[in-house]
C-alpha positions in Angstrom: -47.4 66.3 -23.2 -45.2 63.1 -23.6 -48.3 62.0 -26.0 -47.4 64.9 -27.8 -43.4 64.3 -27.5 -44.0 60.7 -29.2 -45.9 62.5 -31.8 -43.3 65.2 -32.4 -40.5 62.6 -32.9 -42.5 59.9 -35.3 -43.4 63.1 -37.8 -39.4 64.6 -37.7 -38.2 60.4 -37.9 -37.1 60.5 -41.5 -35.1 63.4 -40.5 -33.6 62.0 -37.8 -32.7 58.8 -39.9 -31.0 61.0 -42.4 -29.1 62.8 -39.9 -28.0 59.7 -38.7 -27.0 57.7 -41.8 -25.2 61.1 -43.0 -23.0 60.9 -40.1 -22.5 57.1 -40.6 -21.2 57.8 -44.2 -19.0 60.3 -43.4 -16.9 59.1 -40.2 -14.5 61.6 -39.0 -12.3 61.4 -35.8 -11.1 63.4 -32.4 -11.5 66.9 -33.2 -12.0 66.3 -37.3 -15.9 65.8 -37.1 -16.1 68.7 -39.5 -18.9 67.2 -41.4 -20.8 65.5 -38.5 -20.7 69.3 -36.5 -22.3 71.0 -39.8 -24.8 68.4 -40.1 -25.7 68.6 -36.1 -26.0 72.7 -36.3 -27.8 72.9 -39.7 -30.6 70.2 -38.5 -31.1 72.0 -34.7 -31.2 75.7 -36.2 -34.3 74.7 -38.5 -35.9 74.1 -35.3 -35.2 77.6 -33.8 -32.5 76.6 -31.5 -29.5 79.4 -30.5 -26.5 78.4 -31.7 -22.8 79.1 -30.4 -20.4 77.0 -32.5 -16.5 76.4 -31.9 -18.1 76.1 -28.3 -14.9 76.1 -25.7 -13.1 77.0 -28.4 -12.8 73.5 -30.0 -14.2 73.6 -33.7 -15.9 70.8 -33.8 -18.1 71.2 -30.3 -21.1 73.3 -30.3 -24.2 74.4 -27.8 -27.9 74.8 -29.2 -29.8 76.5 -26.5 -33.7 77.3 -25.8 -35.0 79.3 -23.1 -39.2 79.8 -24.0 -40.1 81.7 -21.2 -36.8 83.7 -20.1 -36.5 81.6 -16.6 -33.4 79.6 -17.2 -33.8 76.9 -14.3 -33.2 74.3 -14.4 -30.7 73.8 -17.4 -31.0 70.1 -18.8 -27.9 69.3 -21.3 -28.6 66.4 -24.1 -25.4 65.3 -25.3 -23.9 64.6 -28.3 -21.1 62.5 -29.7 -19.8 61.9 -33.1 -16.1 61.1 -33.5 -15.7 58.0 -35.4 -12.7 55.2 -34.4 -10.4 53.5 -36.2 -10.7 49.7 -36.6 -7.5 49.1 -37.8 -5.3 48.4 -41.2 -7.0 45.0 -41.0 -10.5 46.3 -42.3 -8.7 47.6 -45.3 -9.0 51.4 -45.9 -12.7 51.4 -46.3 -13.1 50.8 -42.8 -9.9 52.1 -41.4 -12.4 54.9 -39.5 -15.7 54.0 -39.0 -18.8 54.1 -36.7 -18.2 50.7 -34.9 -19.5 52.9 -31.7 -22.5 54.1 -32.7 -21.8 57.9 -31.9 -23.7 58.5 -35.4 -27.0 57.1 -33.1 -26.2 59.1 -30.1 -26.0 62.5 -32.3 -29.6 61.8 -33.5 -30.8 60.8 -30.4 -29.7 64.1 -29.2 -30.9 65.8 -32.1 -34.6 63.8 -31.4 -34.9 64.7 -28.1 -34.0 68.3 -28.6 -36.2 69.4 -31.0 -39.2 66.9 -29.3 -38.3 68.9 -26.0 -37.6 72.2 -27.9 -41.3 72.6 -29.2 -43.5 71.1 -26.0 -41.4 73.6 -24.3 -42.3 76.4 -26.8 -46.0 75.9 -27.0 -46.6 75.3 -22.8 -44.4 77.9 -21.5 -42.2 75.8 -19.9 -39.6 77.3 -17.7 -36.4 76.0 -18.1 -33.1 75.8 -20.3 -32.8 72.9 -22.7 -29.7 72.6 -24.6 -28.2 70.1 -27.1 -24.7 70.2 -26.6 -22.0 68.4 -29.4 -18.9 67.0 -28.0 -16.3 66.0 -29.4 -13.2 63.2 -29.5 -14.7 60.8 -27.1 -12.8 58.1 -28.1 -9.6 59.7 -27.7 -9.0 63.0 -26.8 -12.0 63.7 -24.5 -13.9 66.5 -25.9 -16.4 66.4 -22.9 -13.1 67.3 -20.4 -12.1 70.1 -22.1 -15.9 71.8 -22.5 -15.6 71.2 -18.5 -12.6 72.9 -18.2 -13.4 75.9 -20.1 -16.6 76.6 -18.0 -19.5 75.1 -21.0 -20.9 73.2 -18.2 -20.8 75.9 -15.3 -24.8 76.5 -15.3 -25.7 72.9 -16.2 -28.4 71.1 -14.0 -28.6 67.7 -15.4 -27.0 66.0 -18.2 -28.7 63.0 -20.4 -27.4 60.9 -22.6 -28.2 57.4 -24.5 -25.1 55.1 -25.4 -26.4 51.8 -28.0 -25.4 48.4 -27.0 -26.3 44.6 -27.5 -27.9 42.3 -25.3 -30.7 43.4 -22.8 -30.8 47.1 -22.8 -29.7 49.0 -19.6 -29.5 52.2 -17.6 -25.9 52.6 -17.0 -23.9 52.4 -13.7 -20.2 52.9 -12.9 -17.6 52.4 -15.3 -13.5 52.6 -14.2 -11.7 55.6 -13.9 -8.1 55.2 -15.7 -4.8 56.7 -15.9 -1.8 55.8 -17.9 1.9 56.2 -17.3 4.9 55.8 -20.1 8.0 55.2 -18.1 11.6 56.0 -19.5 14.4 54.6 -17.9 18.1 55.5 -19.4 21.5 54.0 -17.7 25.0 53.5 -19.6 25.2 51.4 -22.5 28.8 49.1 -21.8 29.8 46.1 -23.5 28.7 43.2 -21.4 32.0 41.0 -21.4 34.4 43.6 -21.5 33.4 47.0 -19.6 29.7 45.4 -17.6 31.1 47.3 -14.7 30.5 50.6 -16.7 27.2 49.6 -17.4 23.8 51.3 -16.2 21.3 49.1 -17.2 18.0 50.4 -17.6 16.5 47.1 -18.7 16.9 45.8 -15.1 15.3 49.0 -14.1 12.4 48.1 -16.0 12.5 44.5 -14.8 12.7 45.5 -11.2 9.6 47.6 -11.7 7.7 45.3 -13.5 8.5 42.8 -10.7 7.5 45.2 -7.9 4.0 46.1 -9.6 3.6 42.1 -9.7 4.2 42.3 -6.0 1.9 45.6 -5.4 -0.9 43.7 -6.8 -1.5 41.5 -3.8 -1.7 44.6 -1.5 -4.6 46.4 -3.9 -8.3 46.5 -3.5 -9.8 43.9 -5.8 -11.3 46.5 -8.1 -8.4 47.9 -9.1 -6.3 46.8 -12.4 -2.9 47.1 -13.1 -1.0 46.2 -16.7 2.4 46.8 -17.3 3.8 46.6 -21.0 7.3 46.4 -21.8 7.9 48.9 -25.1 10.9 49.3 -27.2 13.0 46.3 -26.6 17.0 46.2 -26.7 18.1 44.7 -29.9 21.8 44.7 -29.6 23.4 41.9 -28.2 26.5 41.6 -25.8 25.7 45.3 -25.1 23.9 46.5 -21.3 21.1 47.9 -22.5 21.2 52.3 -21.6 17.2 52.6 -22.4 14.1 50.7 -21.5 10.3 51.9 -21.5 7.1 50.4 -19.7 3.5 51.5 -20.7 1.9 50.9 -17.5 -2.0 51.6 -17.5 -4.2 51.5 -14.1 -7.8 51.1 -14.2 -10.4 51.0 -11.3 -14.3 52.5 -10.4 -13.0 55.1 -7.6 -11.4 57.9 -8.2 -9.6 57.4 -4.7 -8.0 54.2 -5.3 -7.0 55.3 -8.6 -4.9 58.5 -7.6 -3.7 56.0 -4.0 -2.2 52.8 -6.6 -1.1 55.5 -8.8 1.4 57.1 -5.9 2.0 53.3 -4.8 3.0 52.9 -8.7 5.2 55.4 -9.0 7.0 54.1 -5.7 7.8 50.8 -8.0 9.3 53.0 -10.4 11.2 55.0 -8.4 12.4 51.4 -7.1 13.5 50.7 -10.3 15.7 53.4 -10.8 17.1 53.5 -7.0 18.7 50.0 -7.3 20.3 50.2 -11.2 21.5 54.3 -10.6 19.4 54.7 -13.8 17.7 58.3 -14.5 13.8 57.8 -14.8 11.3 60.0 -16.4 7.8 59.4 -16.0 4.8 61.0 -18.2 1.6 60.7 -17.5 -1.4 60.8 -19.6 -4.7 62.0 -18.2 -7.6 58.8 -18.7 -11.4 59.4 -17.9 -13.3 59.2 -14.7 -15.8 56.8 -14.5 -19.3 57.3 -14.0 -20.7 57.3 -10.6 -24.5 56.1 -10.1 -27.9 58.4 -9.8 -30.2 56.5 -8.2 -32.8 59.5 -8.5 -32.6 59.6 -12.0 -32.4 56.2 -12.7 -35.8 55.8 -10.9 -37.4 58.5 -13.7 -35.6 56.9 -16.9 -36.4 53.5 -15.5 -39.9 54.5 -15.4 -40.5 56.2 -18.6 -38.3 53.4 -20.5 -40.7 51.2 -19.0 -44.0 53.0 -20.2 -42.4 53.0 -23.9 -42.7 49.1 -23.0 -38.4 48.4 -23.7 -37.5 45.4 -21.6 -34.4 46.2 -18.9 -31.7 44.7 -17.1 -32.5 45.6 -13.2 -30.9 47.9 -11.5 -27.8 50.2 -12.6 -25.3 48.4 -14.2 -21.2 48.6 -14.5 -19.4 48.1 -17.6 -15.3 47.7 -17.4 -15.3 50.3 -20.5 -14.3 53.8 -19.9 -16.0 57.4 -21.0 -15.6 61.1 -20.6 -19.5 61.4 -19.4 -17.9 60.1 -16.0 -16.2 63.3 -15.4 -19.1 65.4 -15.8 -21.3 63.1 -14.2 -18.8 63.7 -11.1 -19.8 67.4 -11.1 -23.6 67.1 -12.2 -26.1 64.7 -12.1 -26.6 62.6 -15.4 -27.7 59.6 -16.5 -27.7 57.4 -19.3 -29.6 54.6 -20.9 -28.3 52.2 -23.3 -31.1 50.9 -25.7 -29.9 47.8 -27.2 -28.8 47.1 -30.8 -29.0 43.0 -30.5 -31.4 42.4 -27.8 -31.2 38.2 -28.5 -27.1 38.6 -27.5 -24.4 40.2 -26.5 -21.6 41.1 -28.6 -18.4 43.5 -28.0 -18.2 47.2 -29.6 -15.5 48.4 -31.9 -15.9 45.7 -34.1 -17.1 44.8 -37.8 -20.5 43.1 -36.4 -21.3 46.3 -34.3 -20.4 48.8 -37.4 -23.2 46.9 -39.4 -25.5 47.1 -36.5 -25.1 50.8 -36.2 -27.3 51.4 -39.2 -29.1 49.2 -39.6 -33.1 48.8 -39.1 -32.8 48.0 -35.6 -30.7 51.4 -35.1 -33.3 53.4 -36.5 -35.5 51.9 -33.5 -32.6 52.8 -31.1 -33.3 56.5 -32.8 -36.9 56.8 -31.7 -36.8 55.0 -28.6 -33.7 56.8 -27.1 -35.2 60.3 -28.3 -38.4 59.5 -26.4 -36.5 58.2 -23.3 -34.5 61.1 -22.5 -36.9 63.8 -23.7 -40.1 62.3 -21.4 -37.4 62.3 -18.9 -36.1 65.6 -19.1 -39.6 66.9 -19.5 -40.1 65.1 -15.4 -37.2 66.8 -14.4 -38.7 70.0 -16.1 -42.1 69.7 -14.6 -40.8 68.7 -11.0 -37.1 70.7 -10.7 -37.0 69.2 -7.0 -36.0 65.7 -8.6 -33.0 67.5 -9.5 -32.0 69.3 -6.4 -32.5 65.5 -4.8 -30.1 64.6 -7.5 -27.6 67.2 -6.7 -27.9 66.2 -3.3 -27.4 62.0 -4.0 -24.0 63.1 -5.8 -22.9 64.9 -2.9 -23.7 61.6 -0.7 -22.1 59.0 -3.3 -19.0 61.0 -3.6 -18.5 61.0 -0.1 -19.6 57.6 -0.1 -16.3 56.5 -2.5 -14.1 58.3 -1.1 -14.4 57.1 2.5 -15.5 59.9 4.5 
């Protein structure tokens, strides 16, 4: 069968390369992939896949479901992403938004490994649920959190997933949970040689915050990062200053120690405000989770990356970069494998030198081998369902592993 799996995908590869250049050309961002959406639910209903668009109520997610033989265990989900970032007003307006990710790759990968999987599954009777599943605004916004919260995930056994990269190519590991907090601190504006006694003044506030996370830092684990901006400066001279802001951002691989420093944070803060009399208000926007490892999965990527002959870094590896998959992959086993781009170095993403790699003639490589990765894998986990229940129960044991008990 994963003969006839590598067979399936070489004959739908011009396709796939078409799918993927498309969405290269036409790079939309969080919750605008209008274009990318139609051209991911046009190309998997051709292959007879169910379709339920505006899936979790967001317009630009979808599911595209299979069920051959009526028995819907397990359910294996192949993601999709295809927002597009923005690289900046430097790149000029040409390449203000643009796929310097490669989420145009991971769409067809998806797209390659569902209809691969979709017809093996047809013609053998395999039991089983296979669904390609688009989600949205990964960069910012994520689209994968929301589908969680609105139940798209609920009956979901396993979740796959490729990610390009440079360097040696990889089967990923953990990657830091984050959090971020804008701080407002207001006082009483006085004149400072006149009336300073009337003064409130929030820029000591924010200085005696900023000094106390400096302080905090020594007492967290060494995993943990913590960066405090100053925002919004005080212009006015001779005046005590009534507002100051901080951006403060904490980043770290366990959920525990993220939500612990966070509370320990918020004590520096609240420090802040106690010894000026300043008002503080504190808003916090929700970050990802990061990944957590699946060592039972890893072992049946690892093996069929290896029989497609793709050389690999060993083990499962972290990355300081941050993703929405984490937060699934908290709830359900997943995995993901990052076939490189650049195997002779290592460069970083979001930048001009990735955009050109992410269509070029290596990336249509990435195409084929990531659909063949992730479908001979899923077709394992389909052949041999107790890999997953093992899987279910590692996630179980690492959770409880990170947090302590």
């Amino acid at each position: 069968m994963k003969k006839e799996l590598f067979q399936l995908i070489e004959y739908a590869k011009t396709d796939l390369f078409g799918l993927s250049d498309y969405i290269y050309q036409h790079p939309e961002t969080a919750f605008c992939e209008f274009q990318s959406c139609k051209a991911m639910v046009d190309f998997l209903k051709k292959f007879g896949f169910d379709i339920e668009e505006r899936a979790g109520g967001l317009e630009t997610a979808f599911t595209a479901s299979v069920c051959p033989t009526g028995e819907k265990f397990p359910c294996i989900d192949i993601l999709a992403e295809y927002d597009a970032l923005g690289l900046g007003e430097s790149y000029g307006e040409d390449l203000g938004i643009a796929h310097a990710c490669g989420h145009n790759l991971i769409a067809a990968v998806a797209a390659g490994t569902g209809i691969g999987l979709c017809q093996i599954m047809k013609k053998h009777k395999i039991p089983g649920t296979l669904r390609v599943v688009g989600t949205p605004a990964e960069e910012a916004g994520g689209g994968k959190i929301i589908l969680q919260e609105k139940g798209i995930f609920e009956q979901t056994d396993a979740l796959l997933m490729i990610h390009p990269t440079s360097g040696t190519s990889k089967i990923a590991g953990r990657c830091r949970c984050s959090t971020s907090l804008r701080v407002t601190y207001t006082g009483y504006a006085a004149h400072a040689g006149n009336h300073r006694q009337r003064g409130i003044n929030a820029q000591d506030a924010a200085n005696i915050c900023y000094t106390s996370i400096g302080c905090l830092r020594h007492q967290l684990p060494d995993e943990v990062q913590v960066f405090v901006t100053m925002t919004g400066t005080y212009k006015e001279q001779m005046l005590i200053p009534d507002k100051a802001n901080l951006q403060i951002a904490i980043r770290c691989f366990a959920e525990s120690n993220l939500e612990s420093t966070k509370e320990k944070v918020k004590g520096c803060i609240k420090a802040g405000a106690l010894a000026t009399g300043c008002k503080v208000e504190i808003e916090e926007k929700r970050g990802y989770l990061g990944r957590i490892c699946n060592y039972t999965l890893e072992r049946v990527l690892r093996k069929n990356v290896e029989e497609l002959e793709e050389p690999l870094m060993p083990g499962m590896v972290d990355d300081n970069g941050g993703e929405d998959f984490g937060n699934l992959n908290r709830k359900i086993p997943g995995i993901m494998f990052y076939p490189t781009l650049l195997p002779e170095r290592k460069i970083s993403n979001h930048t001009l030198a990735f955009y050109e790699l992410c269509n070029s003639d290596k990336s249509r490589e990435v195409i084929l081998l990531g659909s063949r990765a992730l479908a001979y894998t899923a077709l394992d986990l389909y052949m041999d369902p107790s890999i997953i229940e093992e899987a279910k129960k590692e996630l179980e044991e690492m959770l409880q592993k990170e947090s302590g008990e």
